[in-house]
C-alpha positions as CSV (number, residue, x, y, z in Angstrom):
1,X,10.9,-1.5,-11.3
2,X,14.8,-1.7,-12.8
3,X,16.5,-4.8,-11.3
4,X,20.5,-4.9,-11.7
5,X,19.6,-8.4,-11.9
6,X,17.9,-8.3,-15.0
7,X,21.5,-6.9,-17.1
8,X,23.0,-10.3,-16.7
9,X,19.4,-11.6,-19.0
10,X,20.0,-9.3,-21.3
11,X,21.9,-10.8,-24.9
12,X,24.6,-9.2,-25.6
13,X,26.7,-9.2,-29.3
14,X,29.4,-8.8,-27.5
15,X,30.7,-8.7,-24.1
16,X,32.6,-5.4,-24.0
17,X,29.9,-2.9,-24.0
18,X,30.5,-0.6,-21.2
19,X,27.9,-0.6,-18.3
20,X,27.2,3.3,-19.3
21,X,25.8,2.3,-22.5
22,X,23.8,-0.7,-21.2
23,X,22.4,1.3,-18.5
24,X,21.2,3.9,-20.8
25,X,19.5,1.4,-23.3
26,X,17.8,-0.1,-20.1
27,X,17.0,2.7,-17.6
28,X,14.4,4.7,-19.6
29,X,11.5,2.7,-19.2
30,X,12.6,2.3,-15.1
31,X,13.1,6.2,-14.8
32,X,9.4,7.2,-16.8
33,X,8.2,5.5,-13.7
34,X,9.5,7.9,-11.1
35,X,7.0,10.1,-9.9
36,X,7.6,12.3,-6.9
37,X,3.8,13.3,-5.9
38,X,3.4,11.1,-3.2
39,X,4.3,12.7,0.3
40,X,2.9,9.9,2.4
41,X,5.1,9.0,5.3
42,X,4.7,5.5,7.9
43,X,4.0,7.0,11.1
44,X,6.8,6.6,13.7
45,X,5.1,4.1,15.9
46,X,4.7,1.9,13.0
47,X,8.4,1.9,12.1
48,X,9.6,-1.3,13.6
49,X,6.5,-3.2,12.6
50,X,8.4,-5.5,9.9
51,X,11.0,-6.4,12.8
52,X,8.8,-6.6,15.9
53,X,8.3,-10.4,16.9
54,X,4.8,-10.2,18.3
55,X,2.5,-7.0,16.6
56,X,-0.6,-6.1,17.6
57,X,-3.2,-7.2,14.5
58,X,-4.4,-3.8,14.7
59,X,-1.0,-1.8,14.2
60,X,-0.3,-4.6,11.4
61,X,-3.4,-4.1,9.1
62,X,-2.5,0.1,9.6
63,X,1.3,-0.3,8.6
64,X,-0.2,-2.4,5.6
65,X,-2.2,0.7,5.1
66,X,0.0,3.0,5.2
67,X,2.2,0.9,3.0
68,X,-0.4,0.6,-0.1
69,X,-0.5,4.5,0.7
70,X,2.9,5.3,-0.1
71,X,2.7,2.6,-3.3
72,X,-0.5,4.2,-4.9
73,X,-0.8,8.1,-4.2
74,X,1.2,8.7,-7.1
75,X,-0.9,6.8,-9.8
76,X,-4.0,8.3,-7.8
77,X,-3.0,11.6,-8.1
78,X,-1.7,10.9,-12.1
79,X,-5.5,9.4,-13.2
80,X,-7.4,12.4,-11.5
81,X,-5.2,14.1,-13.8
82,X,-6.7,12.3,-16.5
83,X,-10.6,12.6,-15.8
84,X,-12.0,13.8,-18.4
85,X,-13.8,16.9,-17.7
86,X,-11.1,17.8,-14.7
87,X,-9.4,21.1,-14.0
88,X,-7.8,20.4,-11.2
89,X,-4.1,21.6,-10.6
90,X,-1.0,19.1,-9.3
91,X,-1.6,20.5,-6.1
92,X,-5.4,20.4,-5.6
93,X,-5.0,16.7,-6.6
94,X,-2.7,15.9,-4.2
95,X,-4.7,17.5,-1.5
96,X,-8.3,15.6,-2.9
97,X,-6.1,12.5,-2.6
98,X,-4.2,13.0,0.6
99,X,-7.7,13.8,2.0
100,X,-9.5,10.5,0.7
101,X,-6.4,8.1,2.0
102,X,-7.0,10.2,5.3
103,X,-10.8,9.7,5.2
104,X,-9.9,5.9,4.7
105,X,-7.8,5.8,7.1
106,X,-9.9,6.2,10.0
107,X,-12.0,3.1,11.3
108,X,-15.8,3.8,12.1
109,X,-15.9,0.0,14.3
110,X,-14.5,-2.6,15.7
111,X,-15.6,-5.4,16.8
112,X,-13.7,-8.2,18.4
113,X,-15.4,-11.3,19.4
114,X,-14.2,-14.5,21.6
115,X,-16.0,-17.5,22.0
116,X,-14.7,-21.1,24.1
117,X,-14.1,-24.3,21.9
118,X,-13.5,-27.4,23.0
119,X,-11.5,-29.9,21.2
120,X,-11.9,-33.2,20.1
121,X,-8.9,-34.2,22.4
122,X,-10.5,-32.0,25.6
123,X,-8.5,-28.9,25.4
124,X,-9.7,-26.0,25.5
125,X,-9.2,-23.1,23.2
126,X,-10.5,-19.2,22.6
127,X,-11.1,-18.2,19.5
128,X,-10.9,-14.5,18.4
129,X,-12.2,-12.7,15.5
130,X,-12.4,-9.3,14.1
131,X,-14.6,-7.1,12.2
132,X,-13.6,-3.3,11.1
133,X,-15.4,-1.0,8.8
134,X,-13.9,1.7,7.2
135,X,-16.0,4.6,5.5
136,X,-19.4,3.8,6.7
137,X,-20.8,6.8,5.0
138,X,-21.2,4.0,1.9
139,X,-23.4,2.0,3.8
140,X,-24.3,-0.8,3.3
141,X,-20.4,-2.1,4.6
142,X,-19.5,-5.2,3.1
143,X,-21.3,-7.9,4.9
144,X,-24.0,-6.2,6.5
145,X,-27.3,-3.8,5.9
């Protein structure tokens, strides 16, 4: 990613050089890295997720989801373009990956378990924990059989 930052590191013979010229010395290797394949969108509900003082763990790990979403579908759908062997159009990629982040997407089970503790100094506390599994058609999930 280009960072305006970074043009203040960078040595200079001399100081006049116009900022036109810099930028294009600088940008090419920022603007090779713009793909536009990736039409993944964070669902409305999940817009104020960064902001909202108490989220629910569950709508957290999804916005995290959809976030890695929107970072990797373009590199997805660029390496299916390099299997070797593959025939598939720009489209039919974006629509094999589209489908896989959607397949992801959806959690098979959760469980949520609280048990009582008590501590040392008498009080009481409840612990929670979670457990989701995702794609269970690979069994065996991670951590079980």
């Amino acid at each position: 990613m280009f960072n305006l930052k970074l043009l203040s590191k960078i040595p200079l013979k001399s100081r006049s050089v116009e900022i036109s010229t810099l930028l294009k010395t600088t940008l090419p290797a920022a603007c090779t890295q713009g793909r536009t394949f990736a039409d993944h969108v964070i669902p409305d509900r999940l817009k104020d997720m960064p902001t909202n003082p108490n989220p629910r763990f569950f709508d957290m790990v999804e916005f995290f989801f959809h976030k890695a979403c929107i970072l990797v579908e373009d590199k997805l759908v660029e390496d299916l373009g390099k299997v070797k062997g593959s025939k598939l159009t720009l489209d039919q990629r974006k629509a094999k990956v589209k489908g896989i982040l959607t397949h992801m997407e959806q959690c098979d089970h959760v469980i949520e378990v609280a048990f009582p503790i008590k501590r040392d100094n008498g009080e009481y506390e409840i612990v929670k924990g979670y457990r989701a599994q995702h794609s269970t058609h690979r069994t065996p999930c991670k951590g079980g059989e």
